[in-house]
GUVORO-154131 format. One record per residue (C-alpha): residue in three letters; x, y, z; residue number from 1. Coordinates in steps of 0.001 Angstrom, whole numbers, plus 500000, padded with zeros to 6 digits. Each point is the difference from the previous one (the first is absolute). Layout:
GUVORO-154131
<lumdren code="ALA" px="X" py="Y" pz="Z" pos="NUM"/>
...
end
This chain:
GUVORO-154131
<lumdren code="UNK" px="977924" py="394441" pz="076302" pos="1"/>
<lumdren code="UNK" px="497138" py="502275" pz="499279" pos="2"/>
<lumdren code="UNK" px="497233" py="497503" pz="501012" pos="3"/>
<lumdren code="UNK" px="502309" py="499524" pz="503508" pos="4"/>
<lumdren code="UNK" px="499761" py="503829" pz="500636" pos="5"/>
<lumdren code="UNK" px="496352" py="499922" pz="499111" pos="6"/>
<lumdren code="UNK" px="499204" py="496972" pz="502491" pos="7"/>
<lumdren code="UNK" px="502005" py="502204" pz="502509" pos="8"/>
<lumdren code="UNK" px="498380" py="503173" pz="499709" pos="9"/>
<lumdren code="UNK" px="496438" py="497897" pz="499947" pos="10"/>
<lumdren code="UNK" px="500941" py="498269" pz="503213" pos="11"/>
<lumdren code="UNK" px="501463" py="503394" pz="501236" pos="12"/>
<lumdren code="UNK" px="496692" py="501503" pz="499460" pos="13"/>
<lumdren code="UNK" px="497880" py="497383" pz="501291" pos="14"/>
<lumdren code="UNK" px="501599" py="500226" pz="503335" pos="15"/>
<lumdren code="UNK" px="499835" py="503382" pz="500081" pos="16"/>
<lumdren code="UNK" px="496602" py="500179" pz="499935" pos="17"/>
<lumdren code="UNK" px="499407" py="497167" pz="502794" pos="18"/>
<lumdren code="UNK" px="502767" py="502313" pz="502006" pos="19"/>
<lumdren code="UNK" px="497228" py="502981" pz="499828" pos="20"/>
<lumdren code="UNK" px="497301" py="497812" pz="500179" pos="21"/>
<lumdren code="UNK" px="501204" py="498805" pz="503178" pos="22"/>
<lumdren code="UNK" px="501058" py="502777" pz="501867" pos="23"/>
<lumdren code="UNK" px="497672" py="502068" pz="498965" pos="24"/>
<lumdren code="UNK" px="497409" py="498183" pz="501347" pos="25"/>
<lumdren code="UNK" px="501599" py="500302" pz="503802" pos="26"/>
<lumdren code="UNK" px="498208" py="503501" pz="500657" pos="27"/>
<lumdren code="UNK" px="496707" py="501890" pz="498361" pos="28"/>
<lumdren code="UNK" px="502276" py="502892" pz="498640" pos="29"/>
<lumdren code="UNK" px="499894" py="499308" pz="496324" pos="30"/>
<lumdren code="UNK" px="502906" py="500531" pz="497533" pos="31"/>
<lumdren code="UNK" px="500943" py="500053" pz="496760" pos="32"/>
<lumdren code="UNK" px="501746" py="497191" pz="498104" pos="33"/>
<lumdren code="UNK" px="502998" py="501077" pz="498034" pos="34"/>
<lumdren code="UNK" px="500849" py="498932" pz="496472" pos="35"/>
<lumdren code="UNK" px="501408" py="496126" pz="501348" pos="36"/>
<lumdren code="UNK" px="502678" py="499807" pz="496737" pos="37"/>
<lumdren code="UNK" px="503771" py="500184" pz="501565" pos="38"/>
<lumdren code="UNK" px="501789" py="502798" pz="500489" pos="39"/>
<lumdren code="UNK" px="503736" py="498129" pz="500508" pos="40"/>
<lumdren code="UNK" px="501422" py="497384" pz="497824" pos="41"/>
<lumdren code="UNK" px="502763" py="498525" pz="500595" pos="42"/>
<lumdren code="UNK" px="502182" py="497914" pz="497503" pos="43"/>
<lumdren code="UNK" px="502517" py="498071" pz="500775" pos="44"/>
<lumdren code="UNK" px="503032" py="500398" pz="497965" pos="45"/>
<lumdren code="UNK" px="498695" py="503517" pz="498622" pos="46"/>
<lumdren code="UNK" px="498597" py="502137" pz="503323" pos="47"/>
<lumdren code="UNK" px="497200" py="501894" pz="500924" pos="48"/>
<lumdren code="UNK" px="497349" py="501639" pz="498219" pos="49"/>
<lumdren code="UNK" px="497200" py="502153" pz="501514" pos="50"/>
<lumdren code="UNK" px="496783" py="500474" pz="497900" pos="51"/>
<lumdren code="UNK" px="497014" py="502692" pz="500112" pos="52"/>
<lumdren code="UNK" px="497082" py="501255" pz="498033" pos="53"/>
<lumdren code="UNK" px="502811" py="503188" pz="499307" pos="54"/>
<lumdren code="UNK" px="503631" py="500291" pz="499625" pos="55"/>
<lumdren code="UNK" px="499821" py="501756" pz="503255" pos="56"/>
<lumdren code="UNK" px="498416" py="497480" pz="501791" pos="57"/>
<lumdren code="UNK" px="502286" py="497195" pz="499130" pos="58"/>
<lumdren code="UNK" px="502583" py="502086" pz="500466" pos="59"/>
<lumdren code="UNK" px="498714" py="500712" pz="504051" pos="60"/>
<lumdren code="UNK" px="499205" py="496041" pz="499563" pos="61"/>
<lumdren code="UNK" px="503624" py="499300" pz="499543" pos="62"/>
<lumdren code="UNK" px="501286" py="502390" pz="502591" pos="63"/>
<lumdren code="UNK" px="497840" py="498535" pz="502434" pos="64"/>
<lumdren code="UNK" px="501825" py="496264" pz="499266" pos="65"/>
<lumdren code="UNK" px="503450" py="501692" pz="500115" pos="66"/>
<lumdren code="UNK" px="499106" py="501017" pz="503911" pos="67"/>
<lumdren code="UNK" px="498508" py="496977" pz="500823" pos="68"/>
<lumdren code="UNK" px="503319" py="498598" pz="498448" pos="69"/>
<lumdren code="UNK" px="501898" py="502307" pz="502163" pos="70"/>
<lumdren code="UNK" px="498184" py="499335" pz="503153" pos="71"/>
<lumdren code="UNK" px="500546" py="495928" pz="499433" pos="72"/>
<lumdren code="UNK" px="503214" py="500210" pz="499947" pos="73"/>
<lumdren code="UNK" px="500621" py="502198" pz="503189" pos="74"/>
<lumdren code="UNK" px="497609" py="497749" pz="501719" pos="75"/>
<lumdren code="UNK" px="502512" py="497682" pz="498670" pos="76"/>
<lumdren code="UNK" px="503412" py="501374" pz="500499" pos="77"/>
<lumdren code="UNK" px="498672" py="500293" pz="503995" pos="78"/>
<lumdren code="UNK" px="498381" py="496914" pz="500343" pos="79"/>
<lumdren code="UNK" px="497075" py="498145" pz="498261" pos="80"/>
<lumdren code="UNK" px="497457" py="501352" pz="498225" pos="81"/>
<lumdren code="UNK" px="496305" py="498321" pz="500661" pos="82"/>
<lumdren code="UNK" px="496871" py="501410" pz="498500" pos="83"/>
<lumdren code="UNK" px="497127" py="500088" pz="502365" pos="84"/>
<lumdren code="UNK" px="497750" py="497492" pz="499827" pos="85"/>
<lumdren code="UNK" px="496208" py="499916" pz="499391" pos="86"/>
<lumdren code="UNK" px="499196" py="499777" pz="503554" pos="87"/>
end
């Protein structure tokens, strides 16, 4: 199990940073890459856990899930929920 998390957080990671890469690279305003480790994990059969550098932070981390949770499943209960795409 441990060397599937670590594979997932890796891959996680790695696209992260091809995400920034990317998009960043649209425009000349230049940002700031944030830490690419996950913020959400989700387990199946156990739930969801937020993470942070602080208990604070994981704690906003897990709020943030709980909303996005929320807003899923209104999307949901009224219809279909579909992400935007990349376009």
């Amino acid at each position: 199990y441990k060397a599937a998390v670590r594979s997932h957080v890796e891959a996680f990671a790695k696209d992260y940073r091809a995400y920034f890469e990317t998009n960043d690279a649209l425009d000349d305003v230049k940002r700031t890459m944030l830490d690419p480790m996950p913020r959400l994990t989700l387990v199946p059969g156990l739930g969801m856990f937020g993470h942070g550098r602080t208990l604070k932070d994981a704690k906003i981390a897990s709020d943030v899930g709980e909303m996005w949770i929320e807003a899923v499943r209104g999307a949901e209960a009224i219809g279909n929920f579909q992400p935007l795409s990349k376009a």
